[in-house]
C-alpha positions in Angstrom: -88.2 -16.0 4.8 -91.3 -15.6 2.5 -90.5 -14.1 -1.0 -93.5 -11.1 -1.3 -92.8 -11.4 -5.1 -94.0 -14.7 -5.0 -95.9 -14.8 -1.5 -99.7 -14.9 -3.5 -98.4 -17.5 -6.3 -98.6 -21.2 -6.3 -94.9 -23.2 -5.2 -93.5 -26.2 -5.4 -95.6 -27.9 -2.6 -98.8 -27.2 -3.9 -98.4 -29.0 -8.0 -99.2 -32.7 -8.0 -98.4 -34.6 -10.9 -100.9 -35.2 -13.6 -102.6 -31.7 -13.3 -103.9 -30.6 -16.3 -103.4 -27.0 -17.5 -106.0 -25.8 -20.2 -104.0 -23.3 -22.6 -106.1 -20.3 -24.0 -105.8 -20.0 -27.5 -104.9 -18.1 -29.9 -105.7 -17.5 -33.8 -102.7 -17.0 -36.4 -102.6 -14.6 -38.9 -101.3 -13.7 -42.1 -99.7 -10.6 -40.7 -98.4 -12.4 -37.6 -96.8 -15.4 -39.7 -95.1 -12.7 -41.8 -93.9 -10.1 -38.9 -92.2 -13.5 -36.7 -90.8 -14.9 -39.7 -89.1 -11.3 -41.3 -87.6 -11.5 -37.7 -86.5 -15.0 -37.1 -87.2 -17.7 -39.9 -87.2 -15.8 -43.0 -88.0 -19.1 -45.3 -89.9 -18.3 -48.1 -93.0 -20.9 -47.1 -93.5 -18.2 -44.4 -92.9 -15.1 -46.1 -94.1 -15.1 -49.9 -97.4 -16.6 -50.4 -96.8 -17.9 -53.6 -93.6 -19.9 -53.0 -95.7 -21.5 -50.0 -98.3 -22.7 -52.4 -95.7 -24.6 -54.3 -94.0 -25.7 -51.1 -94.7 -28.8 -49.3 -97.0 -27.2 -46.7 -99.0 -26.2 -49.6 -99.6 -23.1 -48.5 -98.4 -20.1 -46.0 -97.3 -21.8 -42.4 -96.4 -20.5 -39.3 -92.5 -21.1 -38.4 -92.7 -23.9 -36.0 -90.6 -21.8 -33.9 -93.5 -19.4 -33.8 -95.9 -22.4 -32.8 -94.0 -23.2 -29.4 -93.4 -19.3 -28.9 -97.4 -18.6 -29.0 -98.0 -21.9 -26.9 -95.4 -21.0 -24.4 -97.0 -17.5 -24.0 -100.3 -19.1 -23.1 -98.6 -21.5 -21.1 -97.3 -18.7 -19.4 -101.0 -16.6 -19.1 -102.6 -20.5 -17.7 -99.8 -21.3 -15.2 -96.7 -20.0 -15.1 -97.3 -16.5 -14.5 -99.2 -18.1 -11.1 -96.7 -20.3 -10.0 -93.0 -19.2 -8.2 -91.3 -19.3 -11.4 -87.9 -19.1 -11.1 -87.0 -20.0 -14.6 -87.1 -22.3 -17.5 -84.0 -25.4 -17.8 -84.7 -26.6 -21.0 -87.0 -28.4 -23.3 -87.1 -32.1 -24.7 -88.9 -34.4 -27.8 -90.3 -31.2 -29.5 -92.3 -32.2 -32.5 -94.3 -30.0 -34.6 -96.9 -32.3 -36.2 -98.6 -30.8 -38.9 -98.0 -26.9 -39.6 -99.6 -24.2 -38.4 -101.4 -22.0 -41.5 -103.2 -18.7 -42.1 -105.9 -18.5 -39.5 -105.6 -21.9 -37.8 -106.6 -21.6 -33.9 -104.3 -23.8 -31.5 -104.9 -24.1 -28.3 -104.0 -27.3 -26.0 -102.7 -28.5 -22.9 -99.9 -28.7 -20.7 -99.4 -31.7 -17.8 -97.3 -32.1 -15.1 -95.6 -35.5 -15.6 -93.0 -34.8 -13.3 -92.2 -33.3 -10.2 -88.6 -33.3 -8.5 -86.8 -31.6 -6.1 -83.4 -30.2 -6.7 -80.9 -31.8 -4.2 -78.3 -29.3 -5.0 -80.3 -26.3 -4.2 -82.9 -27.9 -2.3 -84.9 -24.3 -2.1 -85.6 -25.3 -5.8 -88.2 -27.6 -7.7 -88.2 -29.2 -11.4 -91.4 -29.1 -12.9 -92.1 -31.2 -16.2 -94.7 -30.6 -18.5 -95.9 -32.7 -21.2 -97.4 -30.2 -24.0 -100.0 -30.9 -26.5 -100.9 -28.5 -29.1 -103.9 -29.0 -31.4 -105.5 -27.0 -34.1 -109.5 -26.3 -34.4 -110.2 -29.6 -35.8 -108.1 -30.9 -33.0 -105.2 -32.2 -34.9 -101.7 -32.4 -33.0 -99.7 -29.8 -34.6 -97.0 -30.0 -31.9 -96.0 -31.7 -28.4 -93.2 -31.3 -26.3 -91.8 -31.7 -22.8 -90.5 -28.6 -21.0 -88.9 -28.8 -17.6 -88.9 -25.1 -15.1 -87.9 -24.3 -11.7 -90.6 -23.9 -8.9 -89.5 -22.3 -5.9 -90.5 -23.8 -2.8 -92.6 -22.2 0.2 -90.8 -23.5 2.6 -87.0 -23.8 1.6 -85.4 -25.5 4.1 -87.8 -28.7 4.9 -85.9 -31.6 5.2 -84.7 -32.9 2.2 -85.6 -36.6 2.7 -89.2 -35.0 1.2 -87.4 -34.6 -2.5 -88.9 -36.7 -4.8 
């Protein structure tokens, strides 16, 4: 029976591993550093300017937490919200790199490097996707793998087709 939530959306069958997704981007601000970090890292190298400068960041920085949130949102605007998400599992080997400060632009990739079909609900697939996140002079300031379920179009083909 064909979802019509995810009829129109890319499944399982049709990602092949080593596709390349090109992330938008997105340029962080003072006001945006300070608004995520009153919220949910409230360190002072985020929130007072002055205490960052003396920090080893040398300067105000984006919470790293902030850095994979933006880069899953555009992962999210590139792919995910075309695909039969069902769902993230988990990430893996998350690195932040270099920090994120006052009006850097990241941007990046995401690749599949894995794609594998769930043998206890075999309706299911696990994606993989290698991240890399880069600034505007194209310095890594974060990778990381992050696995999500894909529905598949046709949910009961054999499993002997699981990867």
């Amino acid at each position: 029976m064909t979802n019509t939530v995810t009829a129109d959306r890319r499944h399982f069958e049709d990602l092949v591993v080593g596709e390349v997704i090109t992330l938008g981007q997105v340029t962080v601000t003072r006001d945006m550093i300070f608004a995520f970090a009153r919220e949910f890292d409230p360190l002072p190298f985020h929130l007072d300017e002055a205490a960052a400068r003396k920090s080893l960041l040398g300067g105000l920085a984006a919470s790293g937490w902030q850095t994979a949130a933006l880069s899953l949102r555009m992962l999210v605007d590139a792919f995910l919200g075309k695909v039969a998400s069902m769902g993230g599992l988990g990430f893996s080997d998350l690195k932040w790199k270099q920090p994120v400060m006052v009006d850097d632009t990241i941007t990046g990739t995401a690749t599949i490097s894995a794609l594998r079909r769930s043998r206890s609900h075999p309706e299911r697939g696990i994606v993989t996707l290698q991240f890399d996140i880069r600034n505007q002079n194209n310095d890594p300031v974060m990778s990381m793998a992050l696995a999500n379920l894909v529905a598949l179009r046709v949910p009961d083909a054999p499993l002997e087709t699981a990867l």
